[in-house]
C-alpha positions as a printed NumPy array, in Angstrom:
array([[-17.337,  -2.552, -33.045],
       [-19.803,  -3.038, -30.153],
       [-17.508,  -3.315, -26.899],
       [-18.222,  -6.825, -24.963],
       [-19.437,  -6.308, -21.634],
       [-17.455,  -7.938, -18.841],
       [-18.852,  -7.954, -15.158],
       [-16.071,  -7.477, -12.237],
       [-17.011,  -8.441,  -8.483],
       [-14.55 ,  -7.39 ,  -5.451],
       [-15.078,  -5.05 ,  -2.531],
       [-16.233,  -1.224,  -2.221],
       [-13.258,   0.691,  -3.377],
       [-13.288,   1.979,  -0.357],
       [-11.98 ,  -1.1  ,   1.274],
       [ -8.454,  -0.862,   1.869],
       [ -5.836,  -3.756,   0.825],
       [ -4.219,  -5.596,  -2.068],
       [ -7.05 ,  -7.056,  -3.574],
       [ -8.561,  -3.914,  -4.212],
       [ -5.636,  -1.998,  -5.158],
       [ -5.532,  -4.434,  -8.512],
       [ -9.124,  -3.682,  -9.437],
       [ -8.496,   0.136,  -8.864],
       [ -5.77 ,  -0.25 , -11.7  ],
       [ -8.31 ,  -1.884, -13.765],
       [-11.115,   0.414, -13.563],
       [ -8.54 ,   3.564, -13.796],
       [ -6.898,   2.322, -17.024],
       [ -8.012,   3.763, -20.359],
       [ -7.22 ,   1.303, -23.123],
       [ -9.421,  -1.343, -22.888],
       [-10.451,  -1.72 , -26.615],
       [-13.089,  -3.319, -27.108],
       [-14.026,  -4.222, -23.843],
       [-16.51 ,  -2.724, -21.52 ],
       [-15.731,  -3.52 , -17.684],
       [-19.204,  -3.085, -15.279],
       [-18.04 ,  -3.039, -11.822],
       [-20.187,  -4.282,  -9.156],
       [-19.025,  -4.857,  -5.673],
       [-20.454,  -7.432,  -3.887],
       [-18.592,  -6.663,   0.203],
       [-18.432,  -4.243,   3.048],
       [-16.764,  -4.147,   5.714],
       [-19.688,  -3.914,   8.186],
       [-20.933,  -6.476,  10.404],
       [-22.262,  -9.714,   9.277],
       [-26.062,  -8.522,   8.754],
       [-25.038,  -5.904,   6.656],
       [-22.844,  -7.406,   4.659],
       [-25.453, -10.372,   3.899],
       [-28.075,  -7.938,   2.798],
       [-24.892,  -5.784,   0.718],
       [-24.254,  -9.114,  -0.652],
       [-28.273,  -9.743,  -1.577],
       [-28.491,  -6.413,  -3.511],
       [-25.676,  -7.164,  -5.2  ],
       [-26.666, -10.723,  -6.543],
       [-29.583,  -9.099,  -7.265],
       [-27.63 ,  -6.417,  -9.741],
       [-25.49 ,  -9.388, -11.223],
       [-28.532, -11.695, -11.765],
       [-30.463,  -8.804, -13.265],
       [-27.564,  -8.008, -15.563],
       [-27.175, -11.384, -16.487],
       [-30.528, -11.834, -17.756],
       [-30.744,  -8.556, -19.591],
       [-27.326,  -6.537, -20.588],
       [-25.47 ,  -9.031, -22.167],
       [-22.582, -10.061, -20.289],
       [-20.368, -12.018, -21.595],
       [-17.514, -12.533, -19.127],
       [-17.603, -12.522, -15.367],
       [-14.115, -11.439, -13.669],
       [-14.446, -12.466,  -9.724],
       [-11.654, -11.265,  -7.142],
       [-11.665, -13.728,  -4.338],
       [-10.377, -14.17 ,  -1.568],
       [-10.505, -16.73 ,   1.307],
       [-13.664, -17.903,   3.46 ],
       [-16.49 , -15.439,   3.195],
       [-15.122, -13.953,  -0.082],
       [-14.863, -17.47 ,  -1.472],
       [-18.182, -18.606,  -1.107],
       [-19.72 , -15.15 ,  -1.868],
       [-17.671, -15.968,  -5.627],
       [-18.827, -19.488,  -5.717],
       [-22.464, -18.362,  -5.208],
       [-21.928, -15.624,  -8.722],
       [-20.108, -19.068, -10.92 ],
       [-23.082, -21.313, -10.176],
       [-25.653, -18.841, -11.299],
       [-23.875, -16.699, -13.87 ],
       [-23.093, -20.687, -15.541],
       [-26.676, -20.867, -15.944],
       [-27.046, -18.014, -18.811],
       [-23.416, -19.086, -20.087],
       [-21.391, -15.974, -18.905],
       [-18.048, -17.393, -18.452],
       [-16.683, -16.708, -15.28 ],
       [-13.042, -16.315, -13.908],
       [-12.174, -16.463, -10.263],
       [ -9.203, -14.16 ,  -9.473],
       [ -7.335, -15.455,  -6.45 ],
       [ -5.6  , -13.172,  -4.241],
       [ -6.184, -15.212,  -1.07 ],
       [ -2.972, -15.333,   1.388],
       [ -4.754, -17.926,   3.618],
       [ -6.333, -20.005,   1.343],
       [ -4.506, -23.331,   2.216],
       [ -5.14 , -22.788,   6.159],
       [ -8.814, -21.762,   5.476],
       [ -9.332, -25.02 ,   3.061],
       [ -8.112, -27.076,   5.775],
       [-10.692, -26.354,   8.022],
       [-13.251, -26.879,   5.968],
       [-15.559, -30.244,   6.463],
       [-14.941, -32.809,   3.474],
       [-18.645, -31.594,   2.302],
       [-17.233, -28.091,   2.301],
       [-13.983, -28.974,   0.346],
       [-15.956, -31.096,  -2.297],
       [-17.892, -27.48 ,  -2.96 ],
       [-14.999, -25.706,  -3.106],
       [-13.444, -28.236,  -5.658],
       [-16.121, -28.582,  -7.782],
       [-16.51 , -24.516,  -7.964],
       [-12.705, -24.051,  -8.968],
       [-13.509, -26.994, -11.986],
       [-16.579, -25.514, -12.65 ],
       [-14.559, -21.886, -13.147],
       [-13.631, -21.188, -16.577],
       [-10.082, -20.024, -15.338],
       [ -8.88 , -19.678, -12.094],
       [ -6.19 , -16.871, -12.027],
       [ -2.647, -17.116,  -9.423],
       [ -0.662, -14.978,  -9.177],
       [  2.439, -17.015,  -9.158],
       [  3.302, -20.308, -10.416],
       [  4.206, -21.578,  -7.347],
       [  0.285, -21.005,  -6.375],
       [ -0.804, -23.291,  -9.21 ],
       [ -0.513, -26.105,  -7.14 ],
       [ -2.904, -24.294,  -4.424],
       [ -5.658, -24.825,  -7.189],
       [ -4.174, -28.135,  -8.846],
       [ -4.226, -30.186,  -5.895],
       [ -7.392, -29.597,  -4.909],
       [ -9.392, -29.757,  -8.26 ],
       [ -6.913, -31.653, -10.783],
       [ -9.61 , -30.575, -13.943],
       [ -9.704, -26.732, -13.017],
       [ -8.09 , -24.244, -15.754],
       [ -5.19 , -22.363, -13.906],
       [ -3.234, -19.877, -15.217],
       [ -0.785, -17.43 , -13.609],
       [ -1.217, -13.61 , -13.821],
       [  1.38 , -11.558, -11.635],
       [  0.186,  -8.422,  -9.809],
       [  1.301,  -5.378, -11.569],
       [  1.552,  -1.816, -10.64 ],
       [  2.232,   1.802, -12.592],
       [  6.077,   1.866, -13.323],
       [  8.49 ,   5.005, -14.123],
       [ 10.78 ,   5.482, -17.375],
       [ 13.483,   6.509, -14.6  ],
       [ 14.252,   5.405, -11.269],
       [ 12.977,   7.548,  -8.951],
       [ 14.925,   6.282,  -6.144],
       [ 16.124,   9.036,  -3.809],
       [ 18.94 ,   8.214,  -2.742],
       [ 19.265,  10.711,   0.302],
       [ 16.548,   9.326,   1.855],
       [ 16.673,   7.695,   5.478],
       [ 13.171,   6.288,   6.126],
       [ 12.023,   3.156,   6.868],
       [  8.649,   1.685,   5.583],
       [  6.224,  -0.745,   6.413],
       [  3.099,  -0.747,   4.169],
       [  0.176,  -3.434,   4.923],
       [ -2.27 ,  -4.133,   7.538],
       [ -0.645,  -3.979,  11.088],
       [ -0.958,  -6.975,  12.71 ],
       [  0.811, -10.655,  13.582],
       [  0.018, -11.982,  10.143],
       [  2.131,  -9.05 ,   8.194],
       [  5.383,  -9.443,  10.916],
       [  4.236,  -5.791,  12.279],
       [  5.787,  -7.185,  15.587],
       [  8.423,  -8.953,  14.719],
       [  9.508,  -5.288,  13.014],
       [  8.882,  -3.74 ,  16.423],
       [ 11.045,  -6.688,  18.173],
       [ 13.86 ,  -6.01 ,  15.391],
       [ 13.953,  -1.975,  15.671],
       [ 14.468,  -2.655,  19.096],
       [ 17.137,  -4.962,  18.372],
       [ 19.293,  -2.508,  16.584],
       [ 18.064,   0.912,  17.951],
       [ 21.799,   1.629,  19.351],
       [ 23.39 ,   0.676,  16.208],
       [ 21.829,   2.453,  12.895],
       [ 21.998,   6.197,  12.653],
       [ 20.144,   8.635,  14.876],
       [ 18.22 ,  10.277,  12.219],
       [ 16.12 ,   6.679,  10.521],
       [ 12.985,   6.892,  11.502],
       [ 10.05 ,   3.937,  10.697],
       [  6.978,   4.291,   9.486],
       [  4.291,   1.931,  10.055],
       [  1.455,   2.475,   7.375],
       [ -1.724,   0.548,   7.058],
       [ -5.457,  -0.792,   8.998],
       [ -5.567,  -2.801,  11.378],
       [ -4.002,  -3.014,  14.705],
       [ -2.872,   0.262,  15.273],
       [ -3.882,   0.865,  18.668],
       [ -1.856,  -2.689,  19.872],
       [  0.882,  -1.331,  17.621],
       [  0.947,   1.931,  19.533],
       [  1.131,   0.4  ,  22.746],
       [  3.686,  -2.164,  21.602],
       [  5.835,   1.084,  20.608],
       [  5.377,   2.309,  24.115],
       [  6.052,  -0.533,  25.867],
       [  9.372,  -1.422,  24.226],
       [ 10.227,   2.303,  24.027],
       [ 10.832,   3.4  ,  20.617],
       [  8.826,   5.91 ,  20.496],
       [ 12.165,   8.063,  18.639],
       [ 11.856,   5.763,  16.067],
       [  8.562,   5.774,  15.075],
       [  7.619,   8.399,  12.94 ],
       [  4.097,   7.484,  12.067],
       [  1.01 ,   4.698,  12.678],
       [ -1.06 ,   4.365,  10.523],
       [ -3.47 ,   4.575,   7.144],
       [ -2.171,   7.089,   4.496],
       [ -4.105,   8.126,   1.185],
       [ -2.517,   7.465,  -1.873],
       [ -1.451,  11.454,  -2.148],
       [  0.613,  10.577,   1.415],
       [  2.002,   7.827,  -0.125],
       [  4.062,   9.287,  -2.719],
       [  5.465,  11.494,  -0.4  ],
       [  6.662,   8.535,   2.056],
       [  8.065,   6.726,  -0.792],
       [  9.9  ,   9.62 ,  -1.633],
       [ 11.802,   9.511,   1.723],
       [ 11.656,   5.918,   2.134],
       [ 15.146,   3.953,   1.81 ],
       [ 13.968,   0.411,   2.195],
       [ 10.623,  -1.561,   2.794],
       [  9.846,  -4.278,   5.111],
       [  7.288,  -6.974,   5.17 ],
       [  8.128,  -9.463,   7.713],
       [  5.135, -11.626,   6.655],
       [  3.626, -15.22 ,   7.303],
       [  1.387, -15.258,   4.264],
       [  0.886, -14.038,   1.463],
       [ -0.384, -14.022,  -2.346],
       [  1.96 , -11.603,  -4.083],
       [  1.867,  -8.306,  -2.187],
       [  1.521,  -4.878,  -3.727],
       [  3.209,  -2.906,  -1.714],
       [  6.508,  -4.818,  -2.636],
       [  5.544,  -4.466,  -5.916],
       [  4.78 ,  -0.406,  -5.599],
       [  7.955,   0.124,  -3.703],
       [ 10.315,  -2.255,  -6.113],
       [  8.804,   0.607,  -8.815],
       [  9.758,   2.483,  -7.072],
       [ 13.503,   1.981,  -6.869],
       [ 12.871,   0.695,  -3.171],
       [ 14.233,  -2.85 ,  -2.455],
       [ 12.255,  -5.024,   0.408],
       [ 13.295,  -6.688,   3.143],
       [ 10.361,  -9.86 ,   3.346],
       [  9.755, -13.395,   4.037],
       [ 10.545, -16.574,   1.211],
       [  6.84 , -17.299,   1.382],
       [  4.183, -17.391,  -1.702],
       [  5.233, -16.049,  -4.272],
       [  7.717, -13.357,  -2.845],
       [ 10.696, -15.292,  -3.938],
       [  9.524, -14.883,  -7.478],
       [  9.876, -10.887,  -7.456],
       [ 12.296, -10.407,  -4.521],
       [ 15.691, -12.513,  -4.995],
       [ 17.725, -12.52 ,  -2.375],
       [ 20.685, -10.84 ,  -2.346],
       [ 19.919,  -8.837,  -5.658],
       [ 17.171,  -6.93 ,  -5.036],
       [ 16.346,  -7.231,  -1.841],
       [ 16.485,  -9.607,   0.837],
       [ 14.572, -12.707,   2.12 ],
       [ 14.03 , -14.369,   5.228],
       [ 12.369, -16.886,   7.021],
       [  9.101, -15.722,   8.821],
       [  9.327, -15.065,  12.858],
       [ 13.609, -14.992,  12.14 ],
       [ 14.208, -11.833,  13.892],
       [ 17.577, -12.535,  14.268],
       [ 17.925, -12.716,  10.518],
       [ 15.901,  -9.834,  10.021],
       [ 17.804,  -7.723,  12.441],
       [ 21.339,  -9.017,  10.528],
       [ 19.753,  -8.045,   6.772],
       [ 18.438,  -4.488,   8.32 ],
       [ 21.823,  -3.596,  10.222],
       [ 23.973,  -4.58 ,   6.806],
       [ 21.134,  -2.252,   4.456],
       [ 21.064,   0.714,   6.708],
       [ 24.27 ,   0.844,   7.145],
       [ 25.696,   0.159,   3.409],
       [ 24.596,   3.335,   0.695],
       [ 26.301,   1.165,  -1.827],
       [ 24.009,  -1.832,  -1.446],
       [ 20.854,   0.32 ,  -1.486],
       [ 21.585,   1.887,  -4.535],
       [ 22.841,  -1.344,  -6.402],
       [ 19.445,  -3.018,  -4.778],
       [ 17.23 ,  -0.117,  -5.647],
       [ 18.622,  -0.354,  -9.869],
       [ 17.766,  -4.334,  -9.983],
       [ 14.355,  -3.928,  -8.396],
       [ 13.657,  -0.958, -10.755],
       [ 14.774,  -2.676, -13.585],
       [ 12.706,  -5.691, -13.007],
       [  9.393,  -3.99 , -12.216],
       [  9.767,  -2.356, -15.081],
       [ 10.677,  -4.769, -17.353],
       [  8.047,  -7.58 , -15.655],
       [  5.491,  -6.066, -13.929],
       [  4.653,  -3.491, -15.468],
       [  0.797,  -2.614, -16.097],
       [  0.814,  -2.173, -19.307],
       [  2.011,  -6.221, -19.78 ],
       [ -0.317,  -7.384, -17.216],
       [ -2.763,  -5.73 , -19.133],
       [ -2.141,  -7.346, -22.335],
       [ -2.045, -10.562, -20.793],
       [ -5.19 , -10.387, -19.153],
       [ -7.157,  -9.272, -22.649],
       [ -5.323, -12.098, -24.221],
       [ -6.751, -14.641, -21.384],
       [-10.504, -12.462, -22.495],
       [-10.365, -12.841, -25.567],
       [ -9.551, -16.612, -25.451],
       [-12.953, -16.899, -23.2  ],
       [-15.027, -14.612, -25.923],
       [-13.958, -16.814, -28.459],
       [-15.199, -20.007, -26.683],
       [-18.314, -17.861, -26.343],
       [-18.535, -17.47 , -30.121],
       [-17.095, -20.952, -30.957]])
């Protein structure tokens, strides 16, 4: 059977973050069937010239392709703002030779960023999420995002999945702390820093944190220096996937003190883990991390909260391990890749055969 060709749009996977950690899974996995996925990134991060004319040749590629190598399907990871309208830009033309088009949205800002728009900016935005043959959330609680905005749009939710292990691979010896995102205000990276210095004098000697991701990582460092915790902090910083394992392999909880948020990998990759989180009740957290069970939940910018919920985790082997067994058990049994992925062909193959109708 000839495969059908289907045309994905994100970042170079060289860009580091969420978004593109979900595409890597796609073009890495193996059983695809009888579909064919062309990848074709359409943003940089490099300054605004460059990433117009990166943006040109790409359209150029996708228009190209549209017009002569039969695509039937067009999956689009979006974001907010610049990502948005980049997306919007590949629906309106790639409607014109009937590929059917699906915007993925990963955006953790998307409600602030609409807000700002003018009305003539939000009617464009509404009109491109109806226009959209599906618009994919990752939550149900971000149907709504799309809903209230553009009543007629097609919306249907698609968790983020990761790679998950027979066995739990939690090691139970281990006494690190991790923080994995970009380092910054919107992720909590500071309200960590306020909170390790909250408790330094009363968790054991030998837990160290380490901060891993882009960012801010020179304001981080300083912040360490300036609030002297320099013992703690065992590391600042990107790490490459081959780094990774070996943190998670030491790690004994995660923490994402966050403000916003789609559904984040990293508490998805560390729940697989056998790692329970520490986060905010934002997004669609509260859907993967129940508080209490798994993991823990607080409000955003509660220190005081987060300072209680690290003290009683650190301190407690017991409720690591009993955390560590419910978050494996769910990954596994929810979020695993190999569902996502059958979900996701199922939402294809519904498109192709509108295609064929």
């Amino acid at each position: 059977m000839k495969k059908i060709n289907v045309l994905m749009c994100c970042s170079e996977l060289s860009v580091k973050g969420g978004m593109v950690s979900v595409v890597k899974n796609y073009l890495n996995y193996e059983h695809w069937e009888y579909y064919r996925i062309i990848y074709v990134p359409t943003h940089t991060e490099k300054n605004k010239v460059i990433l117009a004319m990166y943006f040109l040749i790409a359209y150029v590629k996708v228009l190209f392709m549209a017009i002569f190598s039969s695509i039937k399907i067009a999956h689009l990871h979006t974001a907010e703002r610049g990502s948005f309208f980049r997306k919007a830009i590949l629906v309106r033309t790639l409607k014109k030779f009937g590929v059917k088009t699906i915007m993925h949205h990963h955006a953790a800002e998307f409600e602030e960023f609409y807000s700002n728009l003018s009305d003539k900016k939000k009617l464009y935005v509404n009109k491109t999420l109806e226009m959209t043959d599906l618009n994919i959330v990752l939550s149900q609680r971000l149907v709504s995002m799309i809903k209230d905005k553009a009543p007629n749009a097609k919306v249907e939710v698609l968790y983020n999945a990761v790679p998950t292990y027979a066995t739990n691979p939690y090691n139970q010896q281990s006494k690190n702390v991790l923080f994995l995102g970009r380092l910054g205000k919107r992720k909590g990276t500071y309200d960590l820093l306020s909170t390790i210095k909250m408790i330094d004098l009363n968790i054991p000697s030998d837990i160290k944190f380490f901060l891993c991701g882009d960012g801010e990582i020179e304001e981080v460092k300083k912040k360490v220096k300036d609030l002297n915790l320099g013992h703690r902090i065992a590391y600042i910083g990107w790490i490459t996937e081959e780094k990774k394992e070996e943190f998670l392999h030491q790690t004994c909880i995660n923490i994402l003190p966050s403000y916003n948020e789609g559904l984040p990998m990293s508490v998805l990759e560390t729940m697989a883990y056998g790692i329970a989180s520490i986060t905010t009740n934002i997004a669609s957290i509260p859907e993967v991390v129940f508080d209490d069970v798994n993991g823990y939940l607080v409000r955003p910018g509660d220190i005081e909260s987060l300072s209680m919920k690290m003290m009683e985790i650190l301190t407690n082997p017991s409720k690591r391990l009993s955390f560590s067994k419910e978050a494996h058990e769910l990954i596994t049994g929810s979020f695993s890749l190999e569902k996502h992925m059958f979900n996701l062909k199922s939402m294809y193959d519904e498109l192709v055969g509108e295609v064929n109708d």
